[in-house]
N, C-alpha and C positions, 0 to 999 in steps of 0.2 A: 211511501216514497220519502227520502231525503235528499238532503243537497250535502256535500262538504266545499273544503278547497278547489277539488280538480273537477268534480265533474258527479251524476244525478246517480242515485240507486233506486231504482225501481225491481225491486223483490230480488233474485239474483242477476238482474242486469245492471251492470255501472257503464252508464254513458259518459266520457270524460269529456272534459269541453275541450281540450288539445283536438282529438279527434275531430267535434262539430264543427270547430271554427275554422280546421283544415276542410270541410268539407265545406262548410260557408263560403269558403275561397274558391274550389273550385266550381262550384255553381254557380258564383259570380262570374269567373271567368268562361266558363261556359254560355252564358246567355247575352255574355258581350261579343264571343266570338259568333254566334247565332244571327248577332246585330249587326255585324260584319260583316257575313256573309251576307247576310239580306242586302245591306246597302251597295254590294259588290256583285249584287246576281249574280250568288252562287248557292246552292240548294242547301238550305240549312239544317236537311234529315242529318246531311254526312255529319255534320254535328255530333249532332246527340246519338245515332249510331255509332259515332268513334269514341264516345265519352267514355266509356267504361274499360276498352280497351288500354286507352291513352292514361287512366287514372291507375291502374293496375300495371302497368308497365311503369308509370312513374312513380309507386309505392316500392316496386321491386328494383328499380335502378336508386331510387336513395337507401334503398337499407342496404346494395352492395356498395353503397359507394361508403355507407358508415361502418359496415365490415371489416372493408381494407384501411379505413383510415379511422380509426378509433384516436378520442383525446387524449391525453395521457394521464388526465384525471381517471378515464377506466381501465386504462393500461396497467393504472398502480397497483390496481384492485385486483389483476390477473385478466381481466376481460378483454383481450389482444385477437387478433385477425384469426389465427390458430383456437383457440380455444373458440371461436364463433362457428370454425369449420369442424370442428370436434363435439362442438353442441349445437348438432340441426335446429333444434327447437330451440335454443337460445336465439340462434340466429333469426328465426322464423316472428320471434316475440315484438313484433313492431309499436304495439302497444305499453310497449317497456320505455320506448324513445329509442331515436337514432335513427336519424332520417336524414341525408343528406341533398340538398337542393340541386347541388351540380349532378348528380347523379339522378334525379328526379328529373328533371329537363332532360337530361342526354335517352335515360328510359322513355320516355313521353314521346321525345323526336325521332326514335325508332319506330315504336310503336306506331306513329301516322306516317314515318314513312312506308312501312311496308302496307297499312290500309289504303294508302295514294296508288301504291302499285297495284295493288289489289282490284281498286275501282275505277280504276283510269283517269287519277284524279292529279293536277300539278302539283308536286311537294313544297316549292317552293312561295305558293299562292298559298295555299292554307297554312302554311307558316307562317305566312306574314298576316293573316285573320287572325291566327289563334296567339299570337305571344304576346299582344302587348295585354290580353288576358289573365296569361303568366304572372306580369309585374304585378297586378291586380292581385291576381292570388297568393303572392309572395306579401304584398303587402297586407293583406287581411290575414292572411296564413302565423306572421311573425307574432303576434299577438296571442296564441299558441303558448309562444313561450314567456311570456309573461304570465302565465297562469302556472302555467310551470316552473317558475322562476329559472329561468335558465338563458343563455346568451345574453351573459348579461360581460360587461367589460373591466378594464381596470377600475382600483375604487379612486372616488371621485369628492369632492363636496359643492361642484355645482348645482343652481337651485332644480335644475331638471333632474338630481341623480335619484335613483329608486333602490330601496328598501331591501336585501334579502333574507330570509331567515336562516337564524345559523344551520340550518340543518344543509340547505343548498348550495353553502359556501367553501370553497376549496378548504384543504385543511391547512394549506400555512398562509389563508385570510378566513383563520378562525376569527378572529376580536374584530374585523374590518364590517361595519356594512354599509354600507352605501357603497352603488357603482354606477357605470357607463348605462344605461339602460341600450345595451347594442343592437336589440330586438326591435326599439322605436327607430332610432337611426334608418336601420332596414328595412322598416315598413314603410315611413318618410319617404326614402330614396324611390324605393319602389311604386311607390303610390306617384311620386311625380313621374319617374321613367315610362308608366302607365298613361300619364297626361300626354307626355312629351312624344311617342309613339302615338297616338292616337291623333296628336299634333299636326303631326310628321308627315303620317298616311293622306288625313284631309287638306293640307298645303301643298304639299310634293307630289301628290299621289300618281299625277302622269310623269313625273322624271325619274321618280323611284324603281327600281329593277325588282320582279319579285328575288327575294331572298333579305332584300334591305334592311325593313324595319328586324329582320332575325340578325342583323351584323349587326346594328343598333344597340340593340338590345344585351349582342355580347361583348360590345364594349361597355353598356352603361351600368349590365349588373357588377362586372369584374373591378371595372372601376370603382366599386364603391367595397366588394370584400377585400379588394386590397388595401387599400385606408383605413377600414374598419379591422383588417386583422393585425393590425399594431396595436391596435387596445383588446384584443381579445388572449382572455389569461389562459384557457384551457385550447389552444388551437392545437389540430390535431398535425403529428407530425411522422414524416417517414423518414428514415436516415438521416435524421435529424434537421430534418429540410421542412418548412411548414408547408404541407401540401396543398392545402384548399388556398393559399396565398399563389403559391407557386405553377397553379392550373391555372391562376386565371390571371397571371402575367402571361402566360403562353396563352392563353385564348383570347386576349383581350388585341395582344399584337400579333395573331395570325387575324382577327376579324377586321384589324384596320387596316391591315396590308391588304386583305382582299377586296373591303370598302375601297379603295383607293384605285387600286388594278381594277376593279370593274366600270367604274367610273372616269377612269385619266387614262391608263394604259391602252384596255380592252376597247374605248374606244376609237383611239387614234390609231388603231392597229385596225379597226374594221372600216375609217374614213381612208385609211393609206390604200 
């Protein structure tokens, strides 16, 4: 057995710590939403029976979501949407990197919605159990890419900036290293929107509508890639439009318009 940078070799097996530490995350968030459900009498098998589905659907919606939307750092290199649909097994290679979050969520929230219909189960109820689990995993998850050196932001000489090696540096910030470390930021945010959801649920918990803490939540991830994707040097772009910025202005101000309508319109329209 050895160890290197990424991760363990045990004879022809290489375990990479990217991999464990995505998986750290979601076993964490899995035995919070466990806790959840317990505290909320509701049967906490659906759990861990739905885990595998829900983690398989959200491995397959973030790699199509980084299919369609490739950086342009791989774009230079010929690695573009077509050539992913041209090489199966390219596409297939998830252990290569390219995992996209929004597309990981959106996979994940099909995935239980159709096991809710399935079991006769409220969609909107285990929604609000299992996401603020999400931020949890998003925030252990990001640390991922510190081992991979990668999301990391413009360079910087703040005393927080981090280190990268020229190997995983864009090539016109060959001589540059020090940057944004964008990978902590996001872990930060996430690790508090995780506090502040679990908050939320224990204060509010009888005025809250189930669906809540999931509009919560897609206001408070979007608000923070959109901030954060003005210091990000490799953002992935289509027609020359930054897309993971530009998803989640549009998800960010469809969740507060309907926060708002469920709670101010919806009601005064059911009191009239």
């Amino acid at each position: 057995m050895s160890i290197d940078q990424f991760g363990i070799h045990i004879g022809s097996l290489y375990l990479r710590f990217y991999g464990m530490i995505l998986m750290l995350g979601v076993v964490a968030a899995a035995y919070f939403a466990s806790y959840e459900a317990k505290r909320r009498g509701k049967n906490v098998d659906f759990i861990w029976d739905s885990l595998l589905w829900v983690v398989i659907a959200g491995i397959i919606g973030a790699r199509i979501w980084h299919i369609f939307t490739p950086p342009p750092s791989m774009v230079a290199q010929g690695i573009t949407t077509k050539y992913y649909l041209t090489h199966p097994l390219e596409a297939l290679s998830t252990w290569q990197g390219g995992l996209g979050i929004a597309g990981a969520v959106i996979g994940g929230m099909i995935a239980l919605y159709f096991l809710c219909r399935k079991h006769e189960q409220d969609f909107l109820t285990w929604v609000d159990i299992i996401i603020p689990g999400v931020a949890l995993a998003q925030a252990i998850g990001r640390w991922g890419n510190f081992i991979n050196q990668e999301v990391y932001g413009a360079p910087t000489n703040l005393p927080w900036k981090i280190y990268i090696d020229p190997q995983f540096r864009l090539p016109e910030y060959a001589d540059v290293a020090y940057y944004h470390p964008l990978f902590l930021y996001e872990s930060l945010w996430s690790l508090a929107s995780f506090l502040f959801l679990v908050w939320l649920a224990r204060r509010y918990g009888d005025q809250l509508k189930p669906g809540d803490l999931l509009l919560t939540y897609l206001i408070a991830y979007p608000f923070m890639r959109i901030i954060l994707d003005f210091l990000r040097l490799d953002a992935s772009q289509v027609a020359g439009i930054n897309i993971n910025q530009t998803a989640m202005i549009v998800v960010l101000v469809a969740a507060v318009g309907v926060l708002i309508y469920r709670h101010r319109f919806a009601d005064r329209r059911k009191a009239a």
